[in-house]
N, C-alpha and C positions, 0 to 999 in steps of 0.2 A: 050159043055160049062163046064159041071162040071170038065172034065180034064183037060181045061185050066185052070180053077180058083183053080186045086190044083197045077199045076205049078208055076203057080204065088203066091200061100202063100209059098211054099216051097219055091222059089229065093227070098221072102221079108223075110221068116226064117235066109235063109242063109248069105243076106246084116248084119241083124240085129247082127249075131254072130259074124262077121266080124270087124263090126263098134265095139262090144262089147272088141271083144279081142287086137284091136289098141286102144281104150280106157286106157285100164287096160295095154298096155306096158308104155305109157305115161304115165300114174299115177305114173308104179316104176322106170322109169325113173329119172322123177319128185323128187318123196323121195331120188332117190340116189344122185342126184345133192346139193338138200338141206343139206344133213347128210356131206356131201363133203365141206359146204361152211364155212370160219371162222367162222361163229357163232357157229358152231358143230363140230370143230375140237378138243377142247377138250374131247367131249365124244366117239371119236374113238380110241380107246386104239391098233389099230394097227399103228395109224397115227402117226409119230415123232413130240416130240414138238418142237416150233422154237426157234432157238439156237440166244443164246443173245451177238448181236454184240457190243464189245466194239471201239468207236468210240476214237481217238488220241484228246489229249487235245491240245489245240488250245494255242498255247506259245506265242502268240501276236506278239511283239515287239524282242523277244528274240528267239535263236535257240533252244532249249530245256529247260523249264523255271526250271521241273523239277530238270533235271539233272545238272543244274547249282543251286538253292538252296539247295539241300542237300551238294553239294563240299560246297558250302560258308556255311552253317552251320559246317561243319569240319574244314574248316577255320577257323572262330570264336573259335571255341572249342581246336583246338592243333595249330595254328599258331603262332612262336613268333621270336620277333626282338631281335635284341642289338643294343643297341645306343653307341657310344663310346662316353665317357666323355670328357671334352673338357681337364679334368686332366690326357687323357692317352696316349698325346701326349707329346712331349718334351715341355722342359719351354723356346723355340723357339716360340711358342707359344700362350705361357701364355699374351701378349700383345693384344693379337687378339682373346681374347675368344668371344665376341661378333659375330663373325660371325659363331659361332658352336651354338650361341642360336636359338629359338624362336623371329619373331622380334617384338617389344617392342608393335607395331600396326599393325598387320597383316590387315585390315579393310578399313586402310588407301586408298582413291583413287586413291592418286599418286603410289598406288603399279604397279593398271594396270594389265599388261599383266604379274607380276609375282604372281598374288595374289596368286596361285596354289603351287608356290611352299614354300611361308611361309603358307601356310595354311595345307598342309601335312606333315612339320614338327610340326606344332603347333598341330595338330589331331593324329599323329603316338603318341605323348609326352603322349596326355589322351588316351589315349586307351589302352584297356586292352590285345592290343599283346604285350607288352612291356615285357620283362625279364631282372634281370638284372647280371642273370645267363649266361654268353656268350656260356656255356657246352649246354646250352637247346636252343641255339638260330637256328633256321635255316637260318637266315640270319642277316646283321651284315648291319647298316646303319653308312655311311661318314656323318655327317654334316653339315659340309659345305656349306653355301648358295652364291653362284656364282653371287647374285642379289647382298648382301651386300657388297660382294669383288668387285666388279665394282664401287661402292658408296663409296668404300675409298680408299681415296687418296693417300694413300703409296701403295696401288697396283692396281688398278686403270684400268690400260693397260691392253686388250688379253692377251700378253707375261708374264706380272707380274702373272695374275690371272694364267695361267698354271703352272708357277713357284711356285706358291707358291699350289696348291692342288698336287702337283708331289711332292715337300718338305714334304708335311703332309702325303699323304698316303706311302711313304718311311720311316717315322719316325711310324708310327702304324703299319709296316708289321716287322719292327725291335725291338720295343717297348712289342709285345704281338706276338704271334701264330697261332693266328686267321685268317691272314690274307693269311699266307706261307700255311697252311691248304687244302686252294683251288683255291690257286693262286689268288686270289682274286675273285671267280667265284661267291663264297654267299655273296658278299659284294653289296652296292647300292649306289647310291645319287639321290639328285634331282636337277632339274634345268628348268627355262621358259628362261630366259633370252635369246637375244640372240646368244653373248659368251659361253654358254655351251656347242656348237659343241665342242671349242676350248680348253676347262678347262682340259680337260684329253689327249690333244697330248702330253704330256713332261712327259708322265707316261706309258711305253707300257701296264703293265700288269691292269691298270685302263683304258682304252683305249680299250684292246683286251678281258676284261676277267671280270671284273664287270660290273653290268645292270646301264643303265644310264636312268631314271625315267627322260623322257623329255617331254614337247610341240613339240617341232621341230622335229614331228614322220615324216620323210618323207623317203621313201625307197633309197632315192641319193642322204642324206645328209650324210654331211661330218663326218662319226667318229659316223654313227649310225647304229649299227649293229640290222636289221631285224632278229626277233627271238631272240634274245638276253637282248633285248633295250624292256623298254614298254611306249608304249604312255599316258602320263598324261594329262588329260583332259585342258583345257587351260579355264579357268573361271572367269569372275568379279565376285566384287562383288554388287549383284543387292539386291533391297528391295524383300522381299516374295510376289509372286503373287499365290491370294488363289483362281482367277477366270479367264479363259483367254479368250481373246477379240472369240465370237463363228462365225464361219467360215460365215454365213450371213453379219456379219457386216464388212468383209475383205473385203475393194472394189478395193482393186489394186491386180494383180497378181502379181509379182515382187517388192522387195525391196532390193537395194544396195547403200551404202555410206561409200566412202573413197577414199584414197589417189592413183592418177594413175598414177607418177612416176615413180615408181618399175615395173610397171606389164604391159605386152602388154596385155594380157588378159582381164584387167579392161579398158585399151584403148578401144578395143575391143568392148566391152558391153555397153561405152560409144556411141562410132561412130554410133552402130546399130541402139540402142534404148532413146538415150541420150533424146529422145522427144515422146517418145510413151506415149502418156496419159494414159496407162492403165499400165506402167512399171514405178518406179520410181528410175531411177540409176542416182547417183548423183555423181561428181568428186570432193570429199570433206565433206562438211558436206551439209546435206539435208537442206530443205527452214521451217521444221519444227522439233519440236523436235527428237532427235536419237532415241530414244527408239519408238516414235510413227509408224515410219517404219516398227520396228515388229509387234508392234498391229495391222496394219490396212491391213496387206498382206496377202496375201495366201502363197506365198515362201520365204526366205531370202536368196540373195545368199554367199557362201561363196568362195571368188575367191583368190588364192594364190595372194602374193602382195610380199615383200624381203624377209620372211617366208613364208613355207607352212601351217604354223599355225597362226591362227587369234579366239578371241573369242567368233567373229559373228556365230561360231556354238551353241555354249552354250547359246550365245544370242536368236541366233532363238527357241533352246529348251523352254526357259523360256518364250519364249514371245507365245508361240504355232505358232509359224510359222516356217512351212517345212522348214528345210536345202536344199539347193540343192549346194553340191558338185563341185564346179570347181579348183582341186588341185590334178592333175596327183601325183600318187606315195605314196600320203597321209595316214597314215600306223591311222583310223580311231581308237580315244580310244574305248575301251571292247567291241574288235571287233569279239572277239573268245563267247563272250557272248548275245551281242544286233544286231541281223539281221539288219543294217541298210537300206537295201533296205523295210524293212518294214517302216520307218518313213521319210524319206530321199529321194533326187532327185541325183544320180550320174551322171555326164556329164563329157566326156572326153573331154580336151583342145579343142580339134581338131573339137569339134560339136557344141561352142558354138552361128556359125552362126543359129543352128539347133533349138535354148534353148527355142525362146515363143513358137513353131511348139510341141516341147517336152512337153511344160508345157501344154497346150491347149489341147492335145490329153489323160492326165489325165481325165478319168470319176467323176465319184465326187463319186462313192462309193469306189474309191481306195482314192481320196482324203481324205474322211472322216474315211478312216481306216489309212491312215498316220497320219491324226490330232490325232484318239484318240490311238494311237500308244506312239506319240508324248507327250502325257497327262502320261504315263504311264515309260516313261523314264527320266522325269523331275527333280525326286528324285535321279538318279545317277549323274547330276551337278548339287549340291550344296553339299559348302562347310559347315562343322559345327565345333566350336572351340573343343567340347567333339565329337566327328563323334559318328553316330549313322543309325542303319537301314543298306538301301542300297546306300548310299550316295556315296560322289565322292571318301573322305578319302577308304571305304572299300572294295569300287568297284574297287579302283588302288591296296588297298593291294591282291586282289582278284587276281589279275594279277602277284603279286610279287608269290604268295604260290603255283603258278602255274610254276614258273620260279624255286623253291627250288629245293635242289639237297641233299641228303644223303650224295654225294660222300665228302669226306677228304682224301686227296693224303697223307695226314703223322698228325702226333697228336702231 
């Protein structure tokens, strides 16, 4: 007995050292897991600290917001025009000075669908690109408004109105230097009308070689050279809206109204949905107010009609209701600036049977980043008589300083 019972203390010796020593690995185990975990990774001086990711800033609405403000601040700061005076043409003339002005009511309703272009001459006059050094100018602006020339009666016609800016820019390339310089490549005009295709066929080297600041931005219009040419925003003018209608109280998906004459397209979108209770496309004018259309919608569309340009986009802008795009070819303003797939519905001709399937399949958290997208682009249509900010006047010159050229073939 006494030899068993010292085998047996000595096997309960030897468990107990056992239990003892798997104890005590667990313990430094234990401490080494803890010294290991971020709460203690600053007091391990072998341990690397973590390195500080810098995240890309988030450009909203725009392709790089950065690198597009600082060029537009060097805009602001070295960008400058010349205006030719209405005195540095022949006294050919001197009869017709009034359409080298400012026009007398740019504000006017009946301007319409030209209000863009008396409004960027009246905004280019205050602004402070103005030189009236033509040595310092980078680029040289024509006058001329193609609205006023249609509005009078001694020129009146297409044919006159090309006649007569092919007479005036021949008498300024003869008159001054400026023009033989760069063959007229730094020179500009403006125009919505739309006869402006036409104002410059009777002039090759206005035609092939100065920028034509139009509405009628389409890639397969007539006499408008892509890359060359810049698209000017096409805008009424509307009251300031300082709150827009919030995406809750939008109870139609779809708002359109206008004329379907001109456009299969708007036939089209009649035929499908002419009666969808939740789409309101109307052949004319709506059964309520125009502008309410944009309040009360989630989309606006904007469908090519005898222009590819209408100012149901700018409309939709202001009113906060999506753009959605139906105008193959359509060369979209400050489009090298504002990502318009960020606020905007693009739809090619060909899929309009496809458009509530398309609209519907929108999530609402991409909806609601095009709404407040939308919110954020606002300030580039509108027009201002002093421009100011990021407005429509400096967002179009924004476009011209980008088109400027050092080069002069001869002095």
């Amino acid at each position: 007995m006494p030899k068993l019972k010292r085998r047996l203390l000595l096997i309960a010796l030897l468990l107990l050292a056992v239990s003892s020593a798997s104890w005590f690995a667990i313990f430094l185990l234990h401490s080494s897991e803890e010294q290991g975990s971020p709460s203690n990774l600053g007091r391990l001086s072998a341990s690397p600290p973590t390195p500080h990711i810098t995240l890309p800033v988030d450009s909203g609405p725009y392709h790089n917001w950065q690198l597009f403000a600082a060029d537009f601040e060097d805009m602001i700061q070295s960008f400058k025009i010349y205006v030719y005076p209405t005195n540095s043409a022949s006294s050919t003339f001197a009869s017709s000075a009034s359409i080298f002005l400012p026009h007398p009511n740019p504000f006017d309703p009946k301007l319409g669908n030209y209000f863009s272009e008396h409004m960027f001459k009246l905004s280019l006059l205050s602004s402070s690109l103005i030189t009236t050094n033509p040595e310092k100018a980078h680029l040289f602006f024509l006058p001329f408004s193609v609205n006023l020339l249609r509005n009078d009666p001694r020129v009146h016609s297409e044919a006159s109105i090309a006649d007569f800016v092919a007479r005036y820019t021949t008498s300024i390339s003869q008159d001054l230097p400026f023009w033989n310089a760069s063959l007229g490549s730094d020179h500009f005009y403006a125009c919505c009308h739309s006869v402006c295709r036409e104002a410059s066929s009777k002039h090759v080297g206005l035609r092939n070689n100065a920028i034509q600041l139009t509405c009628s931005s389409s890639y397969f219009q007539r006499f408008y050279v892509t890359h060359k040419d810049v698209a000017l925003p096409q805008v009424w003018p509307r009251p300031p809206q300082h709150a827009l209608n919030p995406p809750h109280a939008r109870d139609k998906l779809v708002y359109f109204a206008g004329r379907i004459q001109n456009s299969n397209i708007r036939q089209q979108l009649v035929d499908l949905w002419g009666n969808d209770t939740y789409m309101d496309i109307f052949p004319g004018q709506p059964s309520y107010p125009y502008e309410e259309g944009f309040r009360r919608s989630k989309y606006c569309l904007h469908v090519k009609g005898y222009e590819v340009n209408t100012a149901r986009v700018s409309d939709a802008i202001h009113y906060g209701c999506v753009p959605v795009i139906i105008s193959n070819h359509y060369e979209l303003p400050f489009a090298n600036v504002l990502d318009w797939s960020k606020f905007s519905v693009i739809v090619n001709n060909g899929d309009v049977a496809l458009l509530k399937r398309t609209l519907l399949s929108i999530t609402r958290r991409k909806y609601m980043s095009m709404y407040h997208n939308l919110y954020k682009v606002r300030r580039h249509f509108v027009w201002h008589e002093t421009p100011k900010g990021y407005d429509s006047f400096y967002m179009t010159a924004y476009q011209l300083w980008l088109k400027r050229s050092s080069l002069r073939l001869s002095s």
